[in-house]
Each structure stands twice: as C-alpha cells, then as structure tokens.
C-alpha positions as CSV (number, residue, x, y, z in Angstrom):
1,X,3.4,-18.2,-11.2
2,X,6.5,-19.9,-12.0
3,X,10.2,-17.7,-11.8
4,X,9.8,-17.3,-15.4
5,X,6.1,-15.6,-15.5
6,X,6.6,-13.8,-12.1
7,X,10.1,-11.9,-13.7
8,X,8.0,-11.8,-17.3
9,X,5.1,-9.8,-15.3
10,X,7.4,-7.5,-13.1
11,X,8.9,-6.6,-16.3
12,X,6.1,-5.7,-18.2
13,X,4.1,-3.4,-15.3
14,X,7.6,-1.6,-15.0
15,X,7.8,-1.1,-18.3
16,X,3.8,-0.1,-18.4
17,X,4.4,2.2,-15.2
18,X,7.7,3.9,-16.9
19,X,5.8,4.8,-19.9
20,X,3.0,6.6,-17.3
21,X,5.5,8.3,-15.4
22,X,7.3,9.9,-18.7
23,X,4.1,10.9,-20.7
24,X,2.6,12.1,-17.6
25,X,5.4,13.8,-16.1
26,X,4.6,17.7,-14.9
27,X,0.9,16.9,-15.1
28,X,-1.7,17.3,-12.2
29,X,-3.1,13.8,-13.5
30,X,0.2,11.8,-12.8
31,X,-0.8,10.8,-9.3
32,X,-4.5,9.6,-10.4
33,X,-3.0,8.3,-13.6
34,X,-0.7,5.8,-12.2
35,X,-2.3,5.0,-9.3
36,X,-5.8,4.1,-11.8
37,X,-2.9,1.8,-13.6
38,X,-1.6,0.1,-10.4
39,X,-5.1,-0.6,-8.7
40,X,-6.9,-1.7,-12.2
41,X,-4.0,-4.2,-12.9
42,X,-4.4,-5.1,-9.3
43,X,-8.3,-5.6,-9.5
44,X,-8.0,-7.2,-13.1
45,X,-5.4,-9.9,-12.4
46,X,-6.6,-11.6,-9.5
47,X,-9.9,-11.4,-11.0
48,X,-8.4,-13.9,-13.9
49,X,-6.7,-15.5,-11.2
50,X,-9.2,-16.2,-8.8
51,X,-11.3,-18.1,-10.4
52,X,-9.1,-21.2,-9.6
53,X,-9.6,-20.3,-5.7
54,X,-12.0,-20.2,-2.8
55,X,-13.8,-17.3,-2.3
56,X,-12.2,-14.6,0.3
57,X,-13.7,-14.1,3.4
58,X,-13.6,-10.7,3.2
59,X,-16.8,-8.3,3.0
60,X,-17.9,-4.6,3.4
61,X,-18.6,-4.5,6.8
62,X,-15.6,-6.4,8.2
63,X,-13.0,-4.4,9.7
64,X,-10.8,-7.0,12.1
65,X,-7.7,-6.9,10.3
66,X,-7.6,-2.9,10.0
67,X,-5.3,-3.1,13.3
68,X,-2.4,-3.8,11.8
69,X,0.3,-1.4,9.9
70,X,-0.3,0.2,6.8
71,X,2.2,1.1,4.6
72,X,1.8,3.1,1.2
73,X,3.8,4.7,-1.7
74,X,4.1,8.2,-1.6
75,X,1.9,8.8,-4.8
76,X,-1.0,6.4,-2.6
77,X,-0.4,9.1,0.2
78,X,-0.9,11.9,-1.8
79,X,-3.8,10.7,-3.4
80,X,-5.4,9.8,0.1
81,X,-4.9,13.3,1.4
82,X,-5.7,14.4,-1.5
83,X,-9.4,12.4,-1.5
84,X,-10.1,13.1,2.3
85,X,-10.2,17.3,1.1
86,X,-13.0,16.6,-1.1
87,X,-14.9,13.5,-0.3
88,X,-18.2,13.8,1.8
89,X,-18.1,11.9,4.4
90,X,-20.6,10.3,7.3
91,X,-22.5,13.7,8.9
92,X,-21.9,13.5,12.6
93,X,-17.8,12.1,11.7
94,X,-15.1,13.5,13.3
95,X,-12.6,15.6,11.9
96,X,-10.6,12.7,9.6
97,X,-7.2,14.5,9.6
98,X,-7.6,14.7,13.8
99,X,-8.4,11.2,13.8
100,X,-5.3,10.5,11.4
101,X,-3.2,12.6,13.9
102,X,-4.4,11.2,17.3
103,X,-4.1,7.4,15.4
104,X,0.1,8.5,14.7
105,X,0.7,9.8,18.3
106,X,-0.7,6.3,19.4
107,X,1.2,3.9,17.3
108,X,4.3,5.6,15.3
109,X,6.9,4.0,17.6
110,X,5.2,0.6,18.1
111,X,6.2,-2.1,16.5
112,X,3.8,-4.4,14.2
113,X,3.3,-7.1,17.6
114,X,2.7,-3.9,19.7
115,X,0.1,-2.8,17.4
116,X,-1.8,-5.8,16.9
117,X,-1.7,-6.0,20.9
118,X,-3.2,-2.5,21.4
119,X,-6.0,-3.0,18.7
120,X,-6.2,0.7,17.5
121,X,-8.6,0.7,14.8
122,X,-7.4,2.2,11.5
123,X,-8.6,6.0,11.6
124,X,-10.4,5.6,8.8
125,X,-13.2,2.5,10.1
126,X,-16.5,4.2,10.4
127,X,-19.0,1.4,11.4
128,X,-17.2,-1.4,10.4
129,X,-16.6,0.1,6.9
130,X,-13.4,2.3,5.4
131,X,-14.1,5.8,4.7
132,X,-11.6,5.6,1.7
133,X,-12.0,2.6,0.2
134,X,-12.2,3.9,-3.3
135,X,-8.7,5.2,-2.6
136,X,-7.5,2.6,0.1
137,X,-3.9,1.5,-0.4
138,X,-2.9,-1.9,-2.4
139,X,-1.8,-2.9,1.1
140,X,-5.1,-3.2,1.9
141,X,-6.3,-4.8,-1.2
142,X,-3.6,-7.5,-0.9
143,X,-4.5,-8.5,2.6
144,X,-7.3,-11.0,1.8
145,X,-8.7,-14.0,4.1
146,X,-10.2,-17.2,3.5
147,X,-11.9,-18.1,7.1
148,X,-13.8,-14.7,8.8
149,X,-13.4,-16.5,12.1
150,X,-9.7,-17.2,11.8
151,X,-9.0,-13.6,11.8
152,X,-11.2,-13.0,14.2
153,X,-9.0,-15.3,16.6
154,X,-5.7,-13.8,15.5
155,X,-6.8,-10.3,16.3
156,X,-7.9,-12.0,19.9
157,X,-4.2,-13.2,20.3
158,X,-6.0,-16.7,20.0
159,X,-4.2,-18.3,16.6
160,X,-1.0,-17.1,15.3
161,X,-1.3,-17.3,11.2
162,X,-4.7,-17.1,9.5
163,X,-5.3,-18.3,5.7
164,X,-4.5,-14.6,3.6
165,X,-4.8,-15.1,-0.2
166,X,-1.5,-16.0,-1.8
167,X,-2.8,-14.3,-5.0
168,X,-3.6,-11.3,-3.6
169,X,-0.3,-10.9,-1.7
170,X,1.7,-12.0,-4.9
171,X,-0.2,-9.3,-7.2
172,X,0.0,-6.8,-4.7
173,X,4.0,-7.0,-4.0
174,X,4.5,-7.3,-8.0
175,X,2.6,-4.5,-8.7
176,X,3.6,-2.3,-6.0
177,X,7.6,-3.1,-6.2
178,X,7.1,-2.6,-10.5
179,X,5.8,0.9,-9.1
180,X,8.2,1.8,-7.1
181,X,11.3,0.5,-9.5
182,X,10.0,2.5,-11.9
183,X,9.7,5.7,-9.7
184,X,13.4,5.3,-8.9
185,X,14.2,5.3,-12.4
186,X,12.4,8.6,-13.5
187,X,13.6,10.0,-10.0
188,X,11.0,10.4,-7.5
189,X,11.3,8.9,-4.1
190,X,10.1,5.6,-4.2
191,X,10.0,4.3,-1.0
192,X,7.4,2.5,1.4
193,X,6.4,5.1,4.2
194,X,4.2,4.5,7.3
195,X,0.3,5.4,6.3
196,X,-0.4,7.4,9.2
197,X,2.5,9.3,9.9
198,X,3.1,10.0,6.0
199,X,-0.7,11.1,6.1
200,X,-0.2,13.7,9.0
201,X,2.8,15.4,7.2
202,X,0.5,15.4,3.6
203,X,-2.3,16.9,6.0
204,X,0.4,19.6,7.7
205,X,1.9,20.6,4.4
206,X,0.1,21.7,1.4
207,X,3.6,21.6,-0.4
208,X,4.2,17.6,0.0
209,X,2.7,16.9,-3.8
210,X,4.6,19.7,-5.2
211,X,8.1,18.7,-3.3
212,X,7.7,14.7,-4.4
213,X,7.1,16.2,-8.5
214,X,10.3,17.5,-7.8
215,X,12.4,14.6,-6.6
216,X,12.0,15.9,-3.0
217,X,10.9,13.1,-0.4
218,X,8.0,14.8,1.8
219,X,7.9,11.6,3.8
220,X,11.5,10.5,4.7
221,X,10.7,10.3,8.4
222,X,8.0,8.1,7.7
223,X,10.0,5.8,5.6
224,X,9.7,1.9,6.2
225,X,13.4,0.5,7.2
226,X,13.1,-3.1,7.7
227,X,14.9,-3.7,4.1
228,X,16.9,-1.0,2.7
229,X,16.4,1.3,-0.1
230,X,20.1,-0.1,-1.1
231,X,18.9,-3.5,-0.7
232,X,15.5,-3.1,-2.7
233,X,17.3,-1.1,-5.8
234,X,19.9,-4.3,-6.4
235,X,16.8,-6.6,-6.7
236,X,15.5,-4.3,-8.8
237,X,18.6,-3.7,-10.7
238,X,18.7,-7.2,-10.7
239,X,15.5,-8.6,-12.3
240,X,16.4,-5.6,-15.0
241,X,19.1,-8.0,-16.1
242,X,16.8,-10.9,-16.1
243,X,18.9,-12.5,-13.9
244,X,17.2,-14.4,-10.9
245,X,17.0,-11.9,-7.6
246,X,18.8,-12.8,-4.3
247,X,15.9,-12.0,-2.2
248,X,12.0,-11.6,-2.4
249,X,10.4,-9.0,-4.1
250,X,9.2,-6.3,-1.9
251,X,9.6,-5.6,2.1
252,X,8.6,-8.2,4.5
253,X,5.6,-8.0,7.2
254,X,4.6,-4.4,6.1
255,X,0.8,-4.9,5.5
C-alpha cells in the first residue's frame, strides 16, 4: 500500500466502524457487531492480499510466540470475558479466570524483554492450541511468521528478529487504529489496555461492559502508555484532514 491507499483505507473502515457504533449504539449486539466488522475485514483483506506472498508458518498447534504481550481494545476484552462465561472448554482445564489471574500477578510489571525472558505461556494455551481463538484479539491475528524455526530460536533468545508478515501487521494496525478513532469520536474509551490485566478486572466486575456503554473506562489501569492517548488522537485528527500523519499509525511493540 502506497500513502495514498493506506490513508484511502483508514478512512473508509473509520467511516464503516462510525456508522456501526451509531446504529448500534444502546444495543447488547454493539460489542459482537463491531468486533464481527473488525475481524471479517481483517480475515477478508489479507486473504486478497496474500495471495502475492509466501505462505505463513503459522498452524493450529503452534503456540511459541504466545509469550509475548497482548494488548486489546476494550470492546475485544469484553467480548473475551464475555466468551470464556459460556464457552465449553477442555474437561479436566483449570479454572480459565484463575489462570488469567495467576498469569497478571506474574507479568503485569514486566516489561516486553522481561517477558519474553520468563516464557509464561499465554493463559489461554491448552496443548499447544488457544482456548479462544474464535474470539482471540487482532493482536494475535496480526502476528504471523514465515519460518516456524526462526521463532522458535527467538523465543530461545537465539536470533533477535524473525520474518512476521508485513500484511498482516499493516491490516491489523489499520483496522484496529480505524476502531479505536472512531470510538473516540462517538465517546467510548478507546485505548489499548494490557490483555491480562484488563481481563482480570472484566472477570472481577460484572459492571465493566455496562460502565464502557457509558463512556466510563473499566480498564484505565491497564491502559498501554508507550504512546499517548494525546499523541494517538492528533494522528488521528490528522489523517481526518487528509493531510499526511507525523508518526505511524498505531502503538509500537505492543503485540
């Protein structure tokens, strides 16, 4: 994508997302509504796009990079709480919201080195497989590999960079920061939280999806800070003007 396409497409799933947000608005369906819209245009375009590209590495079964940090929306939090109350899961499987807890108190004040270094598994790995994928964040589906083995090194401290799709990561931070512009604009809090320690305030307060419909932010102390919500709004503001941004859509390093 040139500058040209890339400001054309941020544009048009802002617009797409805006028009979700206001017909929805005060519905039970909002979440699942635009969440459906952000992970089919997701799925859709890189579909179109891929077939210009190698294959990912990636497959069901493949779990190496699910140490690192996980950030989410607060509409993808909500909806992964929201999943783990009703889905069946694995007989035997411990207690997901436990697992979600004891993952927090491990890792919510490391740092991304620190937690590659301590190789927590995500909580929700069950035999090499996620528990949520239907649900799983577009984090995770942006974070794609072309060479199994190279990540396998990384995560062993062995290689530094692996090859992780371009495409994905490009259609993943469009689609995402489109989402979260047009959240600031109808007034929900829009910012990038921490999945784990966002999950375990979802799971301790039945409230959390009621206080966000409000305008409320459930999640505050979970809240990414690497690039301001100041900072992130002028870009926004910016492309809105069609005038070329200062700096690169959407926050750096938060898988």
């Amino acid at each position: 994508m040139n500058e040209t396409d890339t400001l054309g497409f941020f544009a048009a799933q802002a617009q797409a997302f805006t028009e979700t947000l206001a017909g929805r608005r005060g519905r039970e369906d909002l979440i699942d509504g635009l969440l459906s819209q952000a992970f089919s245009s997701f799925e859709g375009n890189v579909a179109i796009q891929a077939r210009d590209y190698p294959a990912i590495a990636c497959h069901k079964g493949c779990a190496t990079c699910c140490t690192l940090r996980v950030t989410a929306t607060a509409p993808e939090v909500l909806l992964i709480a929201r999943y783990m109350a009703w889905a069946k899961f694995p007989d035997g499987e411990m207690n997901l919201a436990k697992r979600v807890a004891k993952a927090n108190q491990q890792t919510c004040s490391l740092n991304e080195a620190q937690r590659v270094k301590l190789k927590r598994r995500c909580p929700f790995i069950h035999q090499g497989a996620c528990l949520i994928y239907p649900v799983r964040p577009l984090a995770c589906r942006g974070h794609a590999c072309y060479d199994k083995q190279a990540c396998v090194d990384a995560a062993a401290g062995r290689v530094a960079q692996i090859p992780i799709s371009k495409l994905h990561q490009t259609f993943r931070s469009l689609i995402q920061n489109a989402m979260q512009s047009a959240l600031r604009d109808a007034g929900y809090a829009w910012g990038l939280y921490e999945l784990n320690q966002a999950l375990s305030l979802a799971l301790a307060d039945t409230r959390c999806q009621q206080l966000w419909a409000t305008g409320a932010e459930p999640f505050a102390e979970a809240r990414i800070k690497e690039i301001s919500l100041q900072e992130m709004g002028r870009v926004f503001d910016r492309i809105k003007f069609n005038s070329a941004p200062d700096a690169t859509l959407g926050p750096r390093n938060l898988h």
